[in-house]
C-alpha positions in Angstrom: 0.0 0.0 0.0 2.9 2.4 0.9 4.3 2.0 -2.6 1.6 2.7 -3.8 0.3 6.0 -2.6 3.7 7.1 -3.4 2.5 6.3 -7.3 -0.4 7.9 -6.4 0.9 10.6 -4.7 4.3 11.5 -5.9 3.9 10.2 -9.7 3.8 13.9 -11.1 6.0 15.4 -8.8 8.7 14.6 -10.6 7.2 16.4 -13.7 6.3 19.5 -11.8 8.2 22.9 -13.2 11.8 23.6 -11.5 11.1 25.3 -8.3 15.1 25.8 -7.5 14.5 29.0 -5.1 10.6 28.8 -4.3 9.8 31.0 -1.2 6.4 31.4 0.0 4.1 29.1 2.2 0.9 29.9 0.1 2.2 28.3 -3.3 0.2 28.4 -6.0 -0.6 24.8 -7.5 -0.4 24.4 -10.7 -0.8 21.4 -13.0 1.4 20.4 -16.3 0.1 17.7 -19.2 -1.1 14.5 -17.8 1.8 12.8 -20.7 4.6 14.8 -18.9 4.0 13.5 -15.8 3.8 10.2 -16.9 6.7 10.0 -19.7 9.1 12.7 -18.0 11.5 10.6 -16.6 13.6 11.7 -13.4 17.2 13.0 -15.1 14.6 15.5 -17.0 13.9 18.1 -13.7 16.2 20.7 -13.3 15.3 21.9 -10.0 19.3 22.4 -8.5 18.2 22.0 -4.8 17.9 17.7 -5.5 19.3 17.7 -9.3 21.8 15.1 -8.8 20.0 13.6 -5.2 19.2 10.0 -5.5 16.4 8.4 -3.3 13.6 11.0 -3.7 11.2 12.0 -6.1 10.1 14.6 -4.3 10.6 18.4 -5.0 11.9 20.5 -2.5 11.9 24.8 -1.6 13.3 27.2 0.5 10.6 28.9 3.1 10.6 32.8 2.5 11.5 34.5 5.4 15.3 35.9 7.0 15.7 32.7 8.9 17.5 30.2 6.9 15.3 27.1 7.4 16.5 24.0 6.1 14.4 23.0 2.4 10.8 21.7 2.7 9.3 18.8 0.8 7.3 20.7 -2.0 4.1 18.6 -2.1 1.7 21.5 -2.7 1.9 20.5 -6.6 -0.1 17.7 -6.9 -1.8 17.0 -10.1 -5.8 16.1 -9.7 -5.9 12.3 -10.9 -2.7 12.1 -8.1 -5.3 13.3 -5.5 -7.9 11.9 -6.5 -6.8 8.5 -6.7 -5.2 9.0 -3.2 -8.6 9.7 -1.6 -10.3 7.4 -3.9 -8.0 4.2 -3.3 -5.5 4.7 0.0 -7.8 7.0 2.2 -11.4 7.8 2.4 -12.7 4.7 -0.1 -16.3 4.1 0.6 -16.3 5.2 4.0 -19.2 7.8 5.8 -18.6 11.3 6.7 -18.3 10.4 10.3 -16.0 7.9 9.3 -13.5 10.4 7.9 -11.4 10.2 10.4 -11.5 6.8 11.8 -10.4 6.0 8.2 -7.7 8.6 8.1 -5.9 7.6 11.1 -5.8 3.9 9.7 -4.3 5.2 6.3 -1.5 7.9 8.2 -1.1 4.3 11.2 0.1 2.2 7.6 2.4 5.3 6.0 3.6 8.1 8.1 6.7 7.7 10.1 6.0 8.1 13.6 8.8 9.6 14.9 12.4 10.8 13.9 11.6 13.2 11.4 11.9 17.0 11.3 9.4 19.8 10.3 8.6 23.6 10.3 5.2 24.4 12.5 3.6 27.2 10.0 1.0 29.1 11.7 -0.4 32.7 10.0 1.7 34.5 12.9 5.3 32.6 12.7 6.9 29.9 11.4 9.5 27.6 14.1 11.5 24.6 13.9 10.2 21.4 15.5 11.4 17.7 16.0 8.9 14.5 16.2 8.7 12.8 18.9 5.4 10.4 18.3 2.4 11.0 16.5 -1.3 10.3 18.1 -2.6 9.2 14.9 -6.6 9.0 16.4 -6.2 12.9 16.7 -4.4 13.6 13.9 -1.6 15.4 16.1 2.3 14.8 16.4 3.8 15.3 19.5 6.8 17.6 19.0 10.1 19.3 20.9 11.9 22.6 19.8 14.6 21.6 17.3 17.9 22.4 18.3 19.6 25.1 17.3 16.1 27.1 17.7 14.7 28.7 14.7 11.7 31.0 14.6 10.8 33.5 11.9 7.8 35.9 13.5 6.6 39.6 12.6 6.9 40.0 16.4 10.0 39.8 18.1 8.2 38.3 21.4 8.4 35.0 20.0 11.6 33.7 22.1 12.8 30.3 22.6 11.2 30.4 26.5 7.8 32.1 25.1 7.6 29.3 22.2 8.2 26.7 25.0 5.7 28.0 27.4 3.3 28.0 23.8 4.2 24.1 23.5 3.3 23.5 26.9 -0.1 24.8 26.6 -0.7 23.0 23.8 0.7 19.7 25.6 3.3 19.3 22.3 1.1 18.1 20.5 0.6 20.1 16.9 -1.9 19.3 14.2 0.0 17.0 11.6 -2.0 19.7 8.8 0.4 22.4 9.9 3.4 20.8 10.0 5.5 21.3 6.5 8.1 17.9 6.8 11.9 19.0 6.4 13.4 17.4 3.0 15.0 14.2 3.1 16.8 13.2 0.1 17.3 9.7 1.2 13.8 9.0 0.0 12.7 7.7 3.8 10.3 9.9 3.9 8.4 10.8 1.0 5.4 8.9 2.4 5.5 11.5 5.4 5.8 14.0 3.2 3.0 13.1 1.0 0.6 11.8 3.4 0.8 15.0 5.4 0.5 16.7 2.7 -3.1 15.0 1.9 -4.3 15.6 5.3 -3.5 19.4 4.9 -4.9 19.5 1.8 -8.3 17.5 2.6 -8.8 19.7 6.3 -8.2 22.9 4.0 -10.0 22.5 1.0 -12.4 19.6 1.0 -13.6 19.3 4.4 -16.4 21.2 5.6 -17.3 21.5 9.8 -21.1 20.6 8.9 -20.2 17.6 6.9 -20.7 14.9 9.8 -24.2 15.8 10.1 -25.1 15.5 6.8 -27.1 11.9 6.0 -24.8 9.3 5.1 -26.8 7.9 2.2 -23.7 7.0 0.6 -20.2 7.2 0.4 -18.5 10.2 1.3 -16.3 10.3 -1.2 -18.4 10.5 -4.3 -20.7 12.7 -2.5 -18.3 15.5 -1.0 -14.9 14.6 -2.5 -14.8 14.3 -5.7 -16.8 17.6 -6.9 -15.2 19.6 -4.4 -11.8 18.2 -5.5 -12.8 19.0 -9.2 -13.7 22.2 -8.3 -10.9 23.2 -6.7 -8.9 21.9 -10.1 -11.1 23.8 -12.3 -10.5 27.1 -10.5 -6.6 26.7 -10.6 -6.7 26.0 -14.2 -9.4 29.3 -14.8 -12.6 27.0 -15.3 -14.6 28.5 -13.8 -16.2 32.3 -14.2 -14.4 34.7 -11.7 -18.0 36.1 -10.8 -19.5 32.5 -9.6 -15.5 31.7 -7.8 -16.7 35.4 -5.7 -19.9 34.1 -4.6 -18.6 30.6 -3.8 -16.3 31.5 -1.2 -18.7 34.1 0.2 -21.3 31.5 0.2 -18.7 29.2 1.8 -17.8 32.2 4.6 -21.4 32.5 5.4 -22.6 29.2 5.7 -19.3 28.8 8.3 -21.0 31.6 9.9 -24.1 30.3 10.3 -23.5 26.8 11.5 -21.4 28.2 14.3 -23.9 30.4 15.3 -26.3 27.6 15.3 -23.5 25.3 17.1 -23.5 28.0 19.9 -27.2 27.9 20.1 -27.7 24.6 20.6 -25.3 24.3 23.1 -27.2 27.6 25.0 -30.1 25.2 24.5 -28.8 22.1 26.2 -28.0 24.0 29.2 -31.9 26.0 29.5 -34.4 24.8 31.9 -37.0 22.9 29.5 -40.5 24.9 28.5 -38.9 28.2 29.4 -39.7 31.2 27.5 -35.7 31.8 26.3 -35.8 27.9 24.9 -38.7 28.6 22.9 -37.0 31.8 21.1 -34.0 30.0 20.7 -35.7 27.3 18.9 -37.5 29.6 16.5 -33.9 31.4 15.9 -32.2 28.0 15.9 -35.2 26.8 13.0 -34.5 29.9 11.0 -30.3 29.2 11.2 -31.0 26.1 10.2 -33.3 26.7 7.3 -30.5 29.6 6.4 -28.0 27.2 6.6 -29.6 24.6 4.4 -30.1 27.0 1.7 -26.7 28.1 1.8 -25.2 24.8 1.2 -27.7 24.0 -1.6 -25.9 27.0 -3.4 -23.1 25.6 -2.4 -23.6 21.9 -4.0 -25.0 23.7 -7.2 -21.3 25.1 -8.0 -19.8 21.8 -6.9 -21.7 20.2 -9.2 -19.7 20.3 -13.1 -23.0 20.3 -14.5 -25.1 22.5 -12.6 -22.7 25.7 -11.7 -22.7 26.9 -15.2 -26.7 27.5 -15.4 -26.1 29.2 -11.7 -23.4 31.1 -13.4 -25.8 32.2 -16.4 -28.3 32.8 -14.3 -25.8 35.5 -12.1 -23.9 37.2 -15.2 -27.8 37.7 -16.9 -28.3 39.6 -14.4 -25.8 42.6 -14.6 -27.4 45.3 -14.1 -27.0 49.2 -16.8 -25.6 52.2 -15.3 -28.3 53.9 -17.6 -27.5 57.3 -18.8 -24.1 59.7 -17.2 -25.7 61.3 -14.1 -24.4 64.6 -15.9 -26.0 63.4 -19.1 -22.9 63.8 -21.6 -21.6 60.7 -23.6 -17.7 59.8 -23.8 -15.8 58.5 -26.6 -13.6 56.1 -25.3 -9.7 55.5 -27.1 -8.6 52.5 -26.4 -4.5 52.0 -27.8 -1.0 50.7 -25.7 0.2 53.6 -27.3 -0.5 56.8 -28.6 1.4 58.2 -31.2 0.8 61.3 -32.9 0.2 60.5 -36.2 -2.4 57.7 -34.7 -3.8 60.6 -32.7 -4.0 63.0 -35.6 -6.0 60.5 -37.7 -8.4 59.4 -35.6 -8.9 63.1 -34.9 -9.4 63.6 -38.7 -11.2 60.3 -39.2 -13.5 59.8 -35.9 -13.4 62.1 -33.8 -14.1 65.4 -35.3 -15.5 64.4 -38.3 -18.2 67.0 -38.3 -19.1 70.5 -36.4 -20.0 69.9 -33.1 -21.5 72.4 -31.2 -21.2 70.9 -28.1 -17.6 69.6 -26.4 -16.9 66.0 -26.6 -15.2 64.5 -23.4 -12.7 61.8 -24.7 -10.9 59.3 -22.1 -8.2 57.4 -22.9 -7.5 53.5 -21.4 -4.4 51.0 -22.2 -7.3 48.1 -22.7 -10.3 47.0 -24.0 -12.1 46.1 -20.9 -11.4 48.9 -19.0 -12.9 51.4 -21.3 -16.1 48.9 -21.6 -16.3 48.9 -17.5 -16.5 52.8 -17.9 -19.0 53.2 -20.6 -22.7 54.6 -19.7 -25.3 54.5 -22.0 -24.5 55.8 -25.9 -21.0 56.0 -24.9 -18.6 54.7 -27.7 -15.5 52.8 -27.7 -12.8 52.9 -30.1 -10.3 50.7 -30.3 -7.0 51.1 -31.9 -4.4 48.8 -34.3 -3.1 46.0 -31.7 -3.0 42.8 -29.6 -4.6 43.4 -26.2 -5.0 40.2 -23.6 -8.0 40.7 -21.3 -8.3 38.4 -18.8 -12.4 39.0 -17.8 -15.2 39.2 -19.1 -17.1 42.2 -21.5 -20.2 42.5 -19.6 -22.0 44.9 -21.9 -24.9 46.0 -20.5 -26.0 49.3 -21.3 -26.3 50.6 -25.3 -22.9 51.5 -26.4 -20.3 50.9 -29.9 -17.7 49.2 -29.7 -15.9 49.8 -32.7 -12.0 48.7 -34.6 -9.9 51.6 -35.8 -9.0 49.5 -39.3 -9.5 46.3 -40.5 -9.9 43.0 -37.7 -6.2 41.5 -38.3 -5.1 44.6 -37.1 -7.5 45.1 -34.2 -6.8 41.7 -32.0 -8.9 40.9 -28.5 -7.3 37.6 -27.0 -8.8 35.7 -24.0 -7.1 34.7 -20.9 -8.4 32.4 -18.5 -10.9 29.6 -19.1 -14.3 30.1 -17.0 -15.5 33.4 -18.2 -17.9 34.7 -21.1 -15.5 36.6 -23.4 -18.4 38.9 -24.8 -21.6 38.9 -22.3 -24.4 41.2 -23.9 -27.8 42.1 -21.8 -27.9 46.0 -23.2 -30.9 47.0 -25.4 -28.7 48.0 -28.5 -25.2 47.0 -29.0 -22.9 47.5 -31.8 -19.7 45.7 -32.5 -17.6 46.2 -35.2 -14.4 45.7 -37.1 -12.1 43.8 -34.3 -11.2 40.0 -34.1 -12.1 38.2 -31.2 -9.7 34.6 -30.4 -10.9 32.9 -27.5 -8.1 29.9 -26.3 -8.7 26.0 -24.2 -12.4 28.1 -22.7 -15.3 26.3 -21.6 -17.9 28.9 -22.6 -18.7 30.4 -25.6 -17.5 33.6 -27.3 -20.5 35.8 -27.3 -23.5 35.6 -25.6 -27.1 37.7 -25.8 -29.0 37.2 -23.1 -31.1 40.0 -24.2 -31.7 43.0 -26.1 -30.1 43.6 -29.3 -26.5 42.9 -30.5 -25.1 43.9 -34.3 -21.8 42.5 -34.9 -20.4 43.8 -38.5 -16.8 43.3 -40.2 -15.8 40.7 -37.5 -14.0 38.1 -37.1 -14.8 35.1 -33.9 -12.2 32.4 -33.5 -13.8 30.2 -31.5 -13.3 27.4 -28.8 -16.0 26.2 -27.5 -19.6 27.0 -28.8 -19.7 30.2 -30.8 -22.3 32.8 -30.7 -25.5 31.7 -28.4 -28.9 33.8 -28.7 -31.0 33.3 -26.0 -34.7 33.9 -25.8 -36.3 37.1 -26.7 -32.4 38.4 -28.1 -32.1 39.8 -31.3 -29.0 39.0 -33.0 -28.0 40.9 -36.7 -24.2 39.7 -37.6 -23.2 40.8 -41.6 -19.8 40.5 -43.4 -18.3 38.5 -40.7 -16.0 35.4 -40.2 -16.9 32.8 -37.3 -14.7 29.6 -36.8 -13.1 26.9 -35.1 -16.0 26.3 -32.4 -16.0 23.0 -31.0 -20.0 22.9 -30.4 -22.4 24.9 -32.8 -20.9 28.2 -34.8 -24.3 30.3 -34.0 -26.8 28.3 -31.5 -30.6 30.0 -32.1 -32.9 29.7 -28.8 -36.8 29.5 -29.4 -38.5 33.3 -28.9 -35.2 34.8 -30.3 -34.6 36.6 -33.5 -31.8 36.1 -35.2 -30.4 37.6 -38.7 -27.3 36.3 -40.9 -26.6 38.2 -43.5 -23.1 37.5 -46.4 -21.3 35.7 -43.3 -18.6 32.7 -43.2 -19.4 30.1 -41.0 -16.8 27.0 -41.3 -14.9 24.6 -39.7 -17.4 24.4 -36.8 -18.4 21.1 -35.0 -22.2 22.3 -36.1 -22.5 25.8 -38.2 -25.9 26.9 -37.0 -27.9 24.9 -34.4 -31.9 25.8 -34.1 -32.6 24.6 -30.5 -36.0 23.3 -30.4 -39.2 25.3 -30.2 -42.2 23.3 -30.5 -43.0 22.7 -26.5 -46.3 24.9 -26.3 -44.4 27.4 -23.6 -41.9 28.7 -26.6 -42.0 31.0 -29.2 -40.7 30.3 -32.5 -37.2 31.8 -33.4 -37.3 34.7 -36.4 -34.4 33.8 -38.4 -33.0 35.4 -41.8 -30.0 33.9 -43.3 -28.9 35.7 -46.8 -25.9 35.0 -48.9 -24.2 33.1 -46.0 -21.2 30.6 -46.9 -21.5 27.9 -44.2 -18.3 25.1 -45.2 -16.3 22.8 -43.8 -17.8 21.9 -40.5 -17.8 18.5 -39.5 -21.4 17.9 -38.8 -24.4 19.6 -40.5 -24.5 23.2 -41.7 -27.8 23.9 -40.3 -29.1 21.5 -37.2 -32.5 21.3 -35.9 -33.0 20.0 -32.6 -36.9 19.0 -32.3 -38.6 16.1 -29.8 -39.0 12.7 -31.2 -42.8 12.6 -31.0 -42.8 14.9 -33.5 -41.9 13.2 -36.1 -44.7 10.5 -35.2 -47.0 13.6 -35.6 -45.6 14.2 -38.6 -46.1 10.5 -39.9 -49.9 10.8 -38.7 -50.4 14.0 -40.2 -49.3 12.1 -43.8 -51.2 9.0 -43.5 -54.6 11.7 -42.9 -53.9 13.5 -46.2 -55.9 11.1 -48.6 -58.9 12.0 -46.4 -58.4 15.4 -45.5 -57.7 17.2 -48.8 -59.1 20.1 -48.2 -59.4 22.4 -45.6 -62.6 22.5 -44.0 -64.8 25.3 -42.2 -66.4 23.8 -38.9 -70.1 24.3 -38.5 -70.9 24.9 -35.3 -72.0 20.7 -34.7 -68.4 20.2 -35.7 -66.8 22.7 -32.6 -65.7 20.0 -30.6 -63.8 18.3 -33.4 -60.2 18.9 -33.9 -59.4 20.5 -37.1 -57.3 18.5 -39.5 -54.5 20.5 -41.8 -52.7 19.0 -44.9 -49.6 19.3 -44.1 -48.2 19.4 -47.9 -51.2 22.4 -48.6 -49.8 24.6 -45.6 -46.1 24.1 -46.1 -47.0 25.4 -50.1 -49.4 27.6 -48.8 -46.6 28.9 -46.4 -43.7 29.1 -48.5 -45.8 30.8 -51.0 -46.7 34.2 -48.5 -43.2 34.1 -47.8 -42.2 34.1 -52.1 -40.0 31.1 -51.3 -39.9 28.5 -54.5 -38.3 25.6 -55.7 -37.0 25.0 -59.4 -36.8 21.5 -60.9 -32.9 21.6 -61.6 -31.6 23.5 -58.6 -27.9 23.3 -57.2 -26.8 22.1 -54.3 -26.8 25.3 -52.4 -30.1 26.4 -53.6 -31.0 22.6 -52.6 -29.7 23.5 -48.9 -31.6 26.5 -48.9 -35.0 24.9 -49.7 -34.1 21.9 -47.2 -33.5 23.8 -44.5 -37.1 26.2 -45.6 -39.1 23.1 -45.8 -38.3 21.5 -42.4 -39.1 24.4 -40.5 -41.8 25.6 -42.4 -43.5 21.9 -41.9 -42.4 22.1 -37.9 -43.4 25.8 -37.9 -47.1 23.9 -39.4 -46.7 21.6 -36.4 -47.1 23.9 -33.6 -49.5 25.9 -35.3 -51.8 22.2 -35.5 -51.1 21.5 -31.9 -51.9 25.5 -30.5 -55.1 25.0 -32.4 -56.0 21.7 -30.9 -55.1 23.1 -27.5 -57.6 26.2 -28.5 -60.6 23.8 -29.4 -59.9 21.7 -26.2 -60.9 24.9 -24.6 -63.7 26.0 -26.4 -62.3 28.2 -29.0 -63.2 27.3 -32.2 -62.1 30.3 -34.6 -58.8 30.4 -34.8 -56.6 33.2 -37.1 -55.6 31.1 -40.1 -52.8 33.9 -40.6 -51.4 33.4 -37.0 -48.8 31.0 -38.6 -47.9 33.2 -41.4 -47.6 36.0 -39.3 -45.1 34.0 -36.8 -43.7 32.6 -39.4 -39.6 33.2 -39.3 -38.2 32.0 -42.1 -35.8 34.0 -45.0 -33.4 31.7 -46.2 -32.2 32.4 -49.8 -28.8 32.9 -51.4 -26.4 30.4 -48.7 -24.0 28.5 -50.1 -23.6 24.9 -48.2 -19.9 23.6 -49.1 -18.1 20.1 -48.0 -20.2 19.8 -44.6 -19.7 16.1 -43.1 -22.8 15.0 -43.0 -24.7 17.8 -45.1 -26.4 21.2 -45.3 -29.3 20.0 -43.5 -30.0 17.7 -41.0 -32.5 17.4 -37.2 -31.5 16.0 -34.1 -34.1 14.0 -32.3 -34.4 13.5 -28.4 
């Protein structure tokens, strides 16, 4: 078992980047390729404090600090699936959360060396050397002396070697093994010290929570609490997860440790109260609203442990931003955005944007050395110019009032690059945004590049390199995007929500996983989508150029509604004995009927774009057809039998003429069932 937590445990260690002076006891984890760490092999580290040392495999640093401690076993670089399998295999296994420690005793009773070892006791006030004597593995606590010579590093100078052992005295020598940091040992002897230390700090700091033994033990603690916690914590360090939600996590975190110890103290108060008194029954009523508090602070809290669920909570909270609305003084700013200013960039812009007409009133113009501070000051109708460069934000654009956002020159020359993984690179809620003329590259991100929640977004003369999905209207957005480039998303190029309205108009939209994805709208609480796409070249993507995602009992409407056409040719007018039957459409007569209001045709000899085209009109127009048959069945279910024969035509969405569909995997048209 020991050898093998020390795979487990120490496997990427070796792998981790040279750390030949590393001071500081909060060190920042960080995680290389999962192939490095297993193919590396040991000659490959270059760290010159244990270069050449046989025996270990096991990093090492230097503590910060004017004391010269001796180097510490650098274990705070774990890689995830080195954790995990840790916890998963050596430690916790299947146990219950009030088995936690039982179970971690037995796992430190099997590895960690009890006694003969050095290590420095790291508290938040000073930092002293200590010897170990024995370790009372039940209580996770070594029992320790003062190493000799004395060492101490303090920001107070009271910390003397009689005041420290007056401090150990108090505390009967014995020291929490999480805040001991084991002195390194090239000899190799003990690397499972290190390392299993090293877990039990780890698991007491970041995965255990006070409240967690009173939680129900319906099953195993580990895949319960563990493992999204632990995966959480990963998907922070490697910028995973929006900045905004990481905010409210920890204060959710603070407050719910607030609450439970206020509720610990209460119940204790409680225990000692003479029963039926008139303080226990306000206590009980305080302790009932702590603990409903408390409950719904930790179902927050399980909702951004969760992989799946923390992204619709994060939605949900960037949706939300709130628009400053107009300048309290009621002037509008054009903001320059350039790393540099030069003066013949100066004297253009003031020639070509600036003061290109009479103005009788004074423009204020402020000037920013980035893109996103000069969006975090706009106000509403403020514009934003920015000039010829490559700027790295690392945030998000949370646009939420009306304001331009404009390129000084053509999109190669005007370059926006992402940082980090978790956020939204363009988050849009204002009632009229304009984008223009700047290239967006988004890198390794786990949401999309542009997002309208809603209002009204224009992008024109872009271009979007992608990542993950590429542009996503929501419901009740309006989307226009002309003469742009979109590419490289692995999900849908453009993903089209039901209620929204969404035009295209002489776009490229290539080497997608999807180009255009039509989420699907036929559940009787959606609208259907308004969508226009015009002269769009949609190539190269591996699945369909146009997807439409649609239930799988509609199709077996759709079968129905066939095999009725031989005896419903015609459409009928109900007499009123006939008001409680369900009218019957042809299906082939309204999809003509349809596409002839909206001057769509179809020639006998038509090309494989113009083919794509009608494809794509005919499947929506017959879904469109679909939900207009099941809202009138609904309607004479109720009583109402006149229904607008035009309401379909008038919701109606559809202006698709003039795309091209070119070497698409699997075609220019196809529906996903579910």
């Amino acid at each position: 078992m020991a050898d093998g937590l020390l795979a487990a445990g120490g496997l990427g260690s070796q792998a981790m980047v040279p750390q030949p002076e590393r001071t500081g006891w909060g060190v920042e984890e960080s995680t290389v390729p999962l192939e490095k760490a297993l193919f590396q092999d040991e000659d490959s580290c270059s760290d010159c404090s244990n270069h050449d040392k046989r025996g270990t495999s096991l990093q090492s640093f230097v503590p910060e600090g004017k004391t010269h401690f001796p180097e510490i076993f650098q274990t705070s670089q774990l890689l995830f699936f080195e954790r995990f399998r840790a916890y998963q295999d050596y430690i916790l296994a299947d146990c219950k959360a009030s088995e936690v420690r039982e179970f971690t005793a037995e796992f430190l009773e099997k590895v960690l060396e009890p006694s003969g070892w050095r290590a420095v006791w790291h508290t938040n006030v000073f930092e002293v050397l200590v010897e170990v004597t024995d370790v009372d593995f039940a209580a996770l606590k070594a029992v320790v002396r003062l190493a000799n010579p004395y060492l101490c590093e303090s920001q107070v100078s009271t910390f003397t070697l009689e005041c420290m052992n007056e401090l150990l005295d108090l505390k009967e020598h014995r020291l929490p093994l999480q805040e001991l940091w084991v002195v390194f040992d090239d000899s190799g002897v003990f690397d499972q010290t290190a390392l299993a230390v090293e877990h039990v700090r780890f698991f007491y700091q970041n995965i255990w929570r006070s409240w967690d033994e009173e939680e129900e033990d319906e099953y195993d603690y580990f895949v319960r609490c563990v493992e999204p916690r632990l995966r959480l914590h990963y998907d922070i360090l490697e910028d995973r997860v929006p900045s905004g939600l990481i905010v409210d996590y920890r204060n959710l975190l603070s407050q719910c440790e607030d609450s439970y110890r206020k509720f610990l103290n209460l119940r204790s108060s409680l225990s000692n109260c003479n029963s039926d008194s008139e303080q226990e029954n306000i206590s009980m009523v305080e302790g009932l609203k702590l603990y409903s508090e408390m409950e719904q602070l930790k179902q927050k809290l399980k909702l951004i442990e969760n992989p799946l669920l923390r992204y619709v909570f994060g939605y949900q909270k960037n949706s939300n931003i709130q628009a400053k609305g107009i300048r309290p003084n009621g002037q509008k700013v054009t903001h320059v955005v350039s790393s540099t200013m030069m003066t013949g960039l100066l004297r253009s812009l003031l020639r070509d944007r600036l003061c290109q007409e009479a103005c009788k009133e004074e423009t204020e113009i402020q000037f920013h050395s980035d893109p996103l501070s000069a969006i975090n000051a706009c106000y509403e109708g403020d514009t934003v110019i920015v000039c010829p460069g490559h700027y790295m934000v690392h945030g998000t654009f949370a646009i939420a009032d009306s304001i331009e956002l404009e390129g000084y020159g053509l999109p190669d020359d005007i370059v926006i690059e992402k940082r980090g993984k978790g956020d939204t690179f363009v988050d849009c809620t204002g009632a009229d945004i304009k984008i223009s003329s700047i290239k967006f590259i988004q890198h390794d991100a786990v949401e999309g590049i542009l997002i309208i929640h809603r209002g009204k977004t224009t992008l024109e003369n872009c271009v979007l390199q992608c990542e993950t999905t590429g542009v996503t209207v929501r419901t009740s957005a309006e989307f226009l995007m002309k003469n742009s480039d979109l590419y490289g998303a692995k999900g849908a190029g453009i993903e089209i929500y039901p209620g929204s309205k969404c035009t295209l108009s002489d776009n490229g939209i290539h080497h997608c996983k999807e180009g255009i994805l039509i989420k699907d709208f036929l559940d009787e609480h959606y609208d259907i989508p308004k969508i226009s796409m015009v002269n769009n070249v949609i190539h190269n993507n591996e699945g369909y150029g146009v997807v439409l995602v649609k239930p799988t009992i509609f199709s077996d409407l759709q079968e129905n509604v066939q095999d009725e056409t031989e005896e419903n040719r015609a459409l009928k007018i109900p007499t009123s004995e006939e008001a409680d039957t369900a009218e019957r459409v042809d299906l082939e007569e309204l999809i003509q009927c349809t596409t002839g209001k909206m001057e769509l045709y179809a020639r006998s000899s038509l090309s494989e774009q113009v083919e794509g085209n009608y494809e794509i009109v005919n499947e929506l127009v017959a879904a469109s057809t679909q939900k207009g048959q099941m809202k009138k069945k609904r309607l004479s279910e109720l009583g109402i039998t006149q229904a607008d024969d035009n309401l379909m035509s008038q919701e109606m969405f559809v202006s698709i003429v003039g795309n091209q569909f070119k070497w698409n995997g699997k075609g220019s048209f196809g529906t996903f069932l579910f």
